[in-house]
C-alpha positions as CSV (number, residue, x, y, z in Angstrom):
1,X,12.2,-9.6,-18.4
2,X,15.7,-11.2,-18.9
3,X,16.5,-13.8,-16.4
4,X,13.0,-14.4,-14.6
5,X,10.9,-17.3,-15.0
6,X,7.1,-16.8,-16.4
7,X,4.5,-18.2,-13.4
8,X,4.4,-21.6,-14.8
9,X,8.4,-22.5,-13.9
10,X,8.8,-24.9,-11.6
11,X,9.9,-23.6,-8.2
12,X,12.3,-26.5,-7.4
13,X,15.8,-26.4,-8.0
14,X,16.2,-30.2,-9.4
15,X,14.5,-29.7,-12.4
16,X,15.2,-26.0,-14.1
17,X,15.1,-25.1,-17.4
18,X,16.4,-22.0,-18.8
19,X,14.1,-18.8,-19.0
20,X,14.5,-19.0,-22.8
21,X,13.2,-22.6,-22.7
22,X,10.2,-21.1,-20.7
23,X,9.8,-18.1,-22.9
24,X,10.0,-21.1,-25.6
25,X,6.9,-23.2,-24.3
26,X,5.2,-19.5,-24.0
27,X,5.1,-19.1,-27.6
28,X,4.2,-22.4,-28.5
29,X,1.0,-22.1,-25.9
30,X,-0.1,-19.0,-27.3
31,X,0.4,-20.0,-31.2
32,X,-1.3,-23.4,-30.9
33,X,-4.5,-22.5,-28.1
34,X,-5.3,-19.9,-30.5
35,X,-6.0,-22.3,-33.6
36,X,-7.9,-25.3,-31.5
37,X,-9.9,-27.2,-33.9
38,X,-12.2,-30.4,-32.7
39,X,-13.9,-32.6,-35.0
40,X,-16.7,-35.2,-35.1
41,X,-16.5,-38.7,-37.3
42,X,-16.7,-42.0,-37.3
43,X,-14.1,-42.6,-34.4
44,X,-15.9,-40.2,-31.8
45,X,-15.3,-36.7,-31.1
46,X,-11.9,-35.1,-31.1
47,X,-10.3,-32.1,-30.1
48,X,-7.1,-30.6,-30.2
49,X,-4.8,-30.4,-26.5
50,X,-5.1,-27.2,-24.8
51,X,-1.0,-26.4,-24.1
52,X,-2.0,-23.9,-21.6
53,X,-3.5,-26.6,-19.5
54,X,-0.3,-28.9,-20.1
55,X,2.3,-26.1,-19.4
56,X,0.3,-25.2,-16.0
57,X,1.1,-28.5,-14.8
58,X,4.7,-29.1,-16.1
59,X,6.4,-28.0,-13.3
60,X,4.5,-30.0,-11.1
61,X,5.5,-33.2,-13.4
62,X,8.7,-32.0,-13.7
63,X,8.3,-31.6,-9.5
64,X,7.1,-35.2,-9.2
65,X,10.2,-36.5,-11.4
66,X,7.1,-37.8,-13.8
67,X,9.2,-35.9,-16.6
68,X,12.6,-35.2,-16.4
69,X,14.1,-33.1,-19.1
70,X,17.0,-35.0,-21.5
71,X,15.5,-38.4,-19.6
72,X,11.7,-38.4,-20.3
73,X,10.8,-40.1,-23.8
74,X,7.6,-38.7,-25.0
75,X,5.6,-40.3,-27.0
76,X,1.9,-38.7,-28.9
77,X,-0.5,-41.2,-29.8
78,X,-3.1,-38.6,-30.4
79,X,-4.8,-38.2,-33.9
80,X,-4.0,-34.2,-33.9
81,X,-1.6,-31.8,-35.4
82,X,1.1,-32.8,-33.1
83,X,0.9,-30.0,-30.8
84,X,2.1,-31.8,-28.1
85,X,4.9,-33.4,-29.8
86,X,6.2,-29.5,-30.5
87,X,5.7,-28.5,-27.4
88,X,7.6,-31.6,-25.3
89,X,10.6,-30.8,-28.1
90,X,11.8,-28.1,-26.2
């Protein structure tokens, strides 16, 4: 499937990425959503992001301009494996 975007690409123009980069975030998704972990301790309950959920809505960010790629600083506060972290690298 060289050269099409997966269903989770953003349809508009302004804020593209390259299939590979897609292909990229695909990978990452299925790696990480298949080793979810939560825990219970002192602090509350905790449980590790979903990346499916977070790449569903990326081009919509991405749509919104609330991300915009080699602009956006990220930064993960969360108390995981920093999934997220990987994932907003690409």
């Amino acid at each position: 499937m060289t050269g099409q975007r997966s269903s989770s690409a953003p349809r508009s123009p302004l804020f593209s990425l390259p299939p590979s980069t897609w292909k990229a975030l695909e990978e990452v998704v299925r790696f990480y959503d298949g080793r979810r972990v939560g825990d219970r301790g002192p602090l509350g309950f905790r449980r590790s992001t979903r990346l499916s959920v977070l790449l569903k809505g990326l081009g919509r960010l991405m749509e919104e301009a609330a991300l915009e790629p080699d602009k956006t600083c990220f930064l993960d506060l969360g108390c995981g494996d920093g999934r997220v972290n990987v994932f907003f690298s690409y």
